[in-house]
NUZATI-932932 format. One line per 3 residues: number of its first residue (from 1); for each residue x, y, z of N, C-alpha, C. Coordinates in nm, 2 decimals. Layout:
NUZATI-932932
NUM> X:Y:Z:X:Y:Z:X:Y:Z; ...
***
This chain:
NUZATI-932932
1> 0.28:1.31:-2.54:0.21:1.30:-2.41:0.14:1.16:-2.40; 0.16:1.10:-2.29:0.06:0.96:-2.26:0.00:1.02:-2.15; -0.17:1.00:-2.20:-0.28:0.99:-2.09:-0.34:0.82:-2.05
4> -0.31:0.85:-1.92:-0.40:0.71:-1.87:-0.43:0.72:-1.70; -0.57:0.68:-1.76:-0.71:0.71:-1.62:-0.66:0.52:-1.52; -0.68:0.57:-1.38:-0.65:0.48:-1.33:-0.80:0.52:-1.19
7> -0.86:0.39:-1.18:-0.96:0.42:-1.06:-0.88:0.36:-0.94; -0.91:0.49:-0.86:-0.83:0.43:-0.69:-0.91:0.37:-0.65; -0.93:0.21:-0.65:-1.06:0.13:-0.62:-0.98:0.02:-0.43
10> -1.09:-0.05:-0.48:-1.01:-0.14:-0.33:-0.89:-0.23:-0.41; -0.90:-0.26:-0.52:-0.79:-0.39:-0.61:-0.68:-0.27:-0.56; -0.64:-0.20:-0.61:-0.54:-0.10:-0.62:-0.49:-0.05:-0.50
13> -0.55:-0.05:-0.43:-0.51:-0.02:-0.28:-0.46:-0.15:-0.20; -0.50:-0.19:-0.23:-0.44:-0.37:-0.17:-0.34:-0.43:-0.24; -0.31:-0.38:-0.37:-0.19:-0.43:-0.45:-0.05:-0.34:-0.34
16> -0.12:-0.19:-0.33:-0.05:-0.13:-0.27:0.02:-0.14:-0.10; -0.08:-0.19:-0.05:-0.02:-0.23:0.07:0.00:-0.35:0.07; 0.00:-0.47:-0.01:0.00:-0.62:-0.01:0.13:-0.64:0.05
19> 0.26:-0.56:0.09:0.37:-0.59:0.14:0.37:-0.64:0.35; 0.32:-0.46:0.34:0.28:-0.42:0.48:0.17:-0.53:0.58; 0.06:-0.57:0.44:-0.04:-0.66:0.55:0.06:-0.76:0.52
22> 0.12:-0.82:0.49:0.17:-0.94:0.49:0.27:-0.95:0.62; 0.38:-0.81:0.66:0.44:-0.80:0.70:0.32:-0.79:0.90; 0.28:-0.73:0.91:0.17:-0.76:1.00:0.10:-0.85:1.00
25> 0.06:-0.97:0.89:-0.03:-1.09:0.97:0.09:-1.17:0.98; 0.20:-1.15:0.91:0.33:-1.27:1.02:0.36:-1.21:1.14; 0.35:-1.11:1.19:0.34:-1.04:1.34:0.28:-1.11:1.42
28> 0.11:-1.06:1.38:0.01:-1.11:1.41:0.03:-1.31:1.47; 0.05:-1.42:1.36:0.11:-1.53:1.40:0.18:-1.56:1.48; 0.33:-1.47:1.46:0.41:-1.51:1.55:0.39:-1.51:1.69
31> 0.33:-1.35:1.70:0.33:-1.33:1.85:0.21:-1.40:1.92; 0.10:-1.47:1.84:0.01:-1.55:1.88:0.05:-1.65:1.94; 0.18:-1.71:1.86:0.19:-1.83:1.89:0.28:-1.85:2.04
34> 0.37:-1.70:2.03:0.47:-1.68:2.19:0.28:-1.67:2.28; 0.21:-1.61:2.24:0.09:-1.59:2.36:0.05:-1.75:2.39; 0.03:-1.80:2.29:0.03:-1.92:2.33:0.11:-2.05:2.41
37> 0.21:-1.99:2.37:0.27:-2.05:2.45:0.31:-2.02:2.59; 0.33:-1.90:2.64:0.35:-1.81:2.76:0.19:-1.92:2.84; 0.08:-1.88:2.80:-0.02:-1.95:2.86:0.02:-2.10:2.86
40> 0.07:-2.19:2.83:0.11:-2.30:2.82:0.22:-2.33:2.97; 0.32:-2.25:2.94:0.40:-2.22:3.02:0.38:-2.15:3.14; 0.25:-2.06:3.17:0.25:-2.06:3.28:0.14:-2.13:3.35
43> 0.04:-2.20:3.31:0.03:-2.33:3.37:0.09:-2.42:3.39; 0.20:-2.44:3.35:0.25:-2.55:3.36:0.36:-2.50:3.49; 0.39:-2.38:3.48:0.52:-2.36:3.62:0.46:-2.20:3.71
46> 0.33:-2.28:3.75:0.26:-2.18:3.80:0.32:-2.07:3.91; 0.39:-2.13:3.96:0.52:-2.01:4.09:0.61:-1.91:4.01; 0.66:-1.92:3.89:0.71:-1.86:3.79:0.66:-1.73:3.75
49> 0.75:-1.64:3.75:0.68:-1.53:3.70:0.77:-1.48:3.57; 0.67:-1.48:3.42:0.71:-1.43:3.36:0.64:-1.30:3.24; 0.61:-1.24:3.32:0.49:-1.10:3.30:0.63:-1.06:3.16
52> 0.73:-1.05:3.19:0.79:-0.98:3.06:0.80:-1.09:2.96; 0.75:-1.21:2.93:0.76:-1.29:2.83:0.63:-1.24:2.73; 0.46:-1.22:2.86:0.38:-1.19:2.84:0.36:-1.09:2.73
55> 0.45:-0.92:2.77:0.45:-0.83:2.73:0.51:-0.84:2.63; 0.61:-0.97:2.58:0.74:-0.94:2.46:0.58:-1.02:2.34; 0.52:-1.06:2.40:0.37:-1.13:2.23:0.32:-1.01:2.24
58> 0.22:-0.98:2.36:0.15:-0.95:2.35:0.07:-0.79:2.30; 0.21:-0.72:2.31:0.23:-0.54:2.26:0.23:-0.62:2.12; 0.35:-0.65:2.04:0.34:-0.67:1.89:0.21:-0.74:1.84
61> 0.16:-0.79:1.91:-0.02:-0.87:1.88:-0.08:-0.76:1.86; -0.09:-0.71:1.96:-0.18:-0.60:1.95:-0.16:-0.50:1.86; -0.05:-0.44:1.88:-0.05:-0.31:1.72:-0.06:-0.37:1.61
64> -0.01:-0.51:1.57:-0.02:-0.53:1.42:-0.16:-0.55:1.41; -0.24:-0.62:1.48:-0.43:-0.65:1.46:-0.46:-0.53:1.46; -0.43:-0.41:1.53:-0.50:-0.30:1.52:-0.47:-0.25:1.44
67> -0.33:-0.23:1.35:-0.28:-0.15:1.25:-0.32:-0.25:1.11; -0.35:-0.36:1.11:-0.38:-0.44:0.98:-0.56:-0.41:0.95; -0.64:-0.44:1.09:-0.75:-0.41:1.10:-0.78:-0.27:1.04
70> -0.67:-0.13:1.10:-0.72:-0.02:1.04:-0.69:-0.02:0.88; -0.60:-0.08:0.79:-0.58:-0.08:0.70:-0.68:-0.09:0.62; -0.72:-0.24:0.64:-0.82:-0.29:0.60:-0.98:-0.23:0.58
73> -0.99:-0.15:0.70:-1.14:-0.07:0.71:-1.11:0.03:0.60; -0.96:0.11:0.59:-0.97:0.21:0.54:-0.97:0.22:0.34; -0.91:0.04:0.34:-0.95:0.03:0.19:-1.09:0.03:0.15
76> -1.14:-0.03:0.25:-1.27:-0.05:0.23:-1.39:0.12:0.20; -1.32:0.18:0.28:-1.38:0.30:0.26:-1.38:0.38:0.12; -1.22:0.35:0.06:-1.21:0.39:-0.03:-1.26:0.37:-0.18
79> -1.35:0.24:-0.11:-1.42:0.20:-0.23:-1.51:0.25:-0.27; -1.60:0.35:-0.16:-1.69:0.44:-0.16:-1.67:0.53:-0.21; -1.57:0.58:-0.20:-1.54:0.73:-0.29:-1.51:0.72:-0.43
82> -1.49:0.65:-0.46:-1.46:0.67:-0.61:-1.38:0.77:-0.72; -1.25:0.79:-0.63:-1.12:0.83:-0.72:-1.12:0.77:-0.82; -1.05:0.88:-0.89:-1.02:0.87:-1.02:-0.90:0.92:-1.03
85> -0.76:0.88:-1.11:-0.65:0.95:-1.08:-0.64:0.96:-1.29; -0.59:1.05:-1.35:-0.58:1.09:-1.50:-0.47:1.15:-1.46; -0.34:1.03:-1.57:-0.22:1.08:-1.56:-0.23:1.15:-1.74
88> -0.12:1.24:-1.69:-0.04:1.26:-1.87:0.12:1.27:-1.78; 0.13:1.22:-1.87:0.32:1.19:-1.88:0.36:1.26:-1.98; 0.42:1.38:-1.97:0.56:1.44:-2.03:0.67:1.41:-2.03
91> 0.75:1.49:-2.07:0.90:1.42:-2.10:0.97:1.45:-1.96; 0.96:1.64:-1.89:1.01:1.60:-1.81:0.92:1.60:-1.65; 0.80:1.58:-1.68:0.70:1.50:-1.54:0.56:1.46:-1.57
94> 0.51:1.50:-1.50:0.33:1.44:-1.52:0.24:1.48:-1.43; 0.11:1.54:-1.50:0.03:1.58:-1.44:-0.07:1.47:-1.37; -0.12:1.52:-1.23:-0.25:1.41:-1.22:-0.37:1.55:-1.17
97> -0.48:1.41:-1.24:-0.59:1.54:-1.24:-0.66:1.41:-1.17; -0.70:1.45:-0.99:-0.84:1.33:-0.92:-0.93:1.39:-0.93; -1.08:1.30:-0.97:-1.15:1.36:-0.94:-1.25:1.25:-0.86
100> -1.35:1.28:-0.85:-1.41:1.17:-0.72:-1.59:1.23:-0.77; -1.64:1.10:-0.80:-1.79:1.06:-0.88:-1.80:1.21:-1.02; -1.70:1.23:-1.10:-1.68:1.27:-1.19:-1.68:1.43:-1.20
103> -1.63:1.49:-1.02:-1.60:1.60:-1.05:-1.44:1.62:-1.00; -1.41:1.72:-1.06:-1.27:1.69:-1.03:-1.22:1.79:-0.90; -1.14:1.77:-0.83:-1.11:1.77:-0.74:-0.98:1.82:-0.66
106> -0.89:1.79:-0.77:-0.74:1.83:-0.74:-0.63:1.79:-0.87; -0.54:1.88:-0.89:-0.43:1.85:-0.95:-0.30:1.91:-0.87; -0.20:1.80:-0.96:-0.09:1.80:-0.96:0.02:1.74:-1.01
109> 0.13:1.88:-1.05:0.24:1.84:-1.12:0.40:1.73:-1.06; 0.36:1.64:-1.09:0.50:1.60:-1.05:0.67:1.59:-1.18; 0.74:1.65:-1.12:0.88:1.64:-1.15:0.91:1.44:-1.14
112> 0.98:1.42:-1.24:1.03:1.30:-1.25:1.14:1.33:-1.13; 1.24:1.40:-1.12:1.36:1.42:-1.04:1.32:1.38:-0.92; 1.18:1.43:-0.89:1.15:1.44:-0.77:1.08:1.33:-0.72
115> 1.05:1.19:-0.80:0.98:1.04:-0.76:1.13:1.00:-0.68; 1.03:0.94:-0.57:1.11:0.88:-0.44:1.16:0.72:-0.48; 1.05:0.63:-0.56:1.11:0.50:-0.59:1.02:0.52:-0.66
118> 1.03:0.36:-0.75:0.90:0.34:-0.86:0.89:0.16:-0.84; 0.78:0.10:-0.80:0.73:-0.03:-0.78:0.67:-0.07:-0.89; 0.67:-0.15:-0.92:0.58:-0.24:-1.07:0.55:-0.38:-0.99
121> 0.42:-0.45:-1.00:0.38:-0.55:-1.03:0.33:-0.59:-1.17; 0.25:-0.69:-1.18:0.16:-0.76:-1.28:0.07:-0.66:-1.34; 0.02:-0.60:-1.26:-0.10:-0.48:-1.30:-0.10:-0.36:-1.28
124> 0.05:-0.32:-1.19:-0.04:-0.15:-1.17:0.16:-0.16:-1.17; 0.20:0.00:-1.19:0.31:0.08:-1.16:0.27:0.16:-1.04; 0.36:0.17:-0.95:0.34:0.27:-0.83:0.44:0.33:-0.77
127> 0.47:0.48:-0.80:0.51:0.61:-0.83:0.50:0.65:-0.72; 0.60:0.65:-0.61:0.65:0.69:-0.50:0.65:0.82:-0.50; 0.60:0.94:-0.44:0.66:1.07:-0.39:0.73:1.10:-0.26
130> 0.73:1.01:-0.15:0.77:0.97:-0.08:0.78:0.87:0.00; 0.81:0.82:0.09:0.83:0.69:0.14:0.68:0.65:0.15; 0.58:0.75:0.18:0.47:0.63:0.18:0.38:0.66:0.11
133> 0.38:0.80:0.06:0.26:0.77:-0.11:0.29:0.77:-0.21; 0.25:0.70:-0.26:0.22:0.65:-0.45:0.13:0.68:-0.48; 0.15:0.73:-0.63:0.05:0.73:-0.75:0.00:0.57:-0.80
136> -0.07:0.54:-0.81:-0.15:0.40:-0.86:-0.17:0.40:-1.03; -0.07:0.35:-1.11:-0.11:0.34:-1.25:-0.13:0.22:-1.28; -0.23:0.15:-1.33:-0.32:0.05:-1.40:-0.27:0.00:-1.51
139> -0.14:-0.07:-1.61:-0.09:-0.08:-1.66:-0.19:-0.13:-1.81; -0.33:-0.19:-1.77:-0.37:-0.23:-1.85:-0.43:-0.08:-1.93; -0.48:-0.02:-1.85:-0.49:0.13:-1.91:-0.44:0.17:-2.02
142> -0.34:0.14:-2.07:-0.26:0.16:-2.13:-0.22:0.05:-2.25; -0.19:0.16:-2.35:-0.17:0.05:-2.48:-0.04:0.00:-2.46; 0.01:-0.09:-2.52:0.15:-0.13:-2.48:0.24:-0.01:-2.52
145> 0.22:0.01:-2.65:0.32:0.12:-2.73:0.34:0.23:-2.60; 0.26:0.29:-2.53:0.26:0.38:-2.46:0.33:0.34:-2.32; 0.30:0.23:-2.27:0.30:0.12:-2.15:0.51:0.12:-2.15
148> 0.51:0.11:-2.27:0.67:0.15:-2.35:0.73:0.23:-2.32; 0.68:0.32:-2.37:0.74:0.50:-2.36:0.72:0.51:-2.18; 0.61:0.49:-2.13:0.63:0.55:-1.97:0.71:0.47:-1.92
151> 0.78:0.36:-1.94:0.90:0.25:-1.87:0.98:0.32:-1.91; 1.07:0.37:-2.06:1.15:0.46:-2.06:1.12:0.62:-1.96; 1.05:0.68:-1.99:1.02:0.79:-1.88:1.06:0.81:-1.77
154> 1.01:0.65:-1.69:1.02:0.67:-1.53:1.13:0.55:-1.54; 1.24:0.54:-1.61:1.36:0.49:-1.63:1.32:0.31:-1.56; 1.23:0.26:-1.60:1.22:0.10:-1.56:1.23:0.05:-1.65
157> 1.33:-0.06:-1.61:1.42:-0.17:-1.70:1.50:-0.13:-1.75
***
């Protein structure tokens, strides 16, 4: 069995969406720049009407600021809480035990069969159960020897 404690802090939650905000502040850009330019263009050909050029920036501006903005607030919240996720890794799944300011809170068993994908960066592994939650594992957590055996486990590399 490998045990390893991982805190759901704001680093960990931003490693986790680092794709998504990325993919929303190029939104964000782009469509700034059609708003800008639409304003450019319609001073410049004032008789012109192009309300659907308007609408093709200005919808995608708006959901990505609002959906990147809620993202953002909501890591931030999570910094307040103070999860705690305690994996053990078996051979064939893993328990997690959260607990939040050191009472615990909830468990659960996951089946290997049943992980949807598995992500790795630099510092954390992140253990899909479906398309949009992950488990957050802290790789430094972990001794290498161990860090070993859960790569074999959840079949990475």
């Amino acid at each position: 069995m490998i045990t390893i404690k991982t805190e759901i802090n704001e680093d960990a939650q931003r490693a986790l969406t680092k794709r998504i905000q990325r993919i929303y502040l190029a939104l964000i850009v782009i469509s700034s720049i059609g708003l800008s330019a639409y304003i450019v263009f319609s001073v410049i050909f004032i008789d012109a009407d192009y309300l659907e050029y308007l609408l093709l920036f200005a919808i995608p501006f708006g959901f990505s600021l609002i959906f990147y903005i809620t993202i953002n607030t909501n890591i931030k919240k999570m910094e307040e809480n103070k999860f705690v996720n305690e994996y053990e890794f078996e051979n064939e799944y893993f328990n997690v035990k959260t607990s939040r300011d050191g009472d615990e809170i909830g468990t659960q068993k996951i089946y290997y069969k049943d992980i949807v994908k598995i992500k790795e960066d630099n510092e954390y592994i992140f253990i899909y159960i479906n398309r949009t939650n992950a488990y957050i594992v802290k790789k430094d957590n972990a001794s290498l020897e161990n860090l070993q055996r859960l790569k074999v486990m959840l079949n990475i590399e």
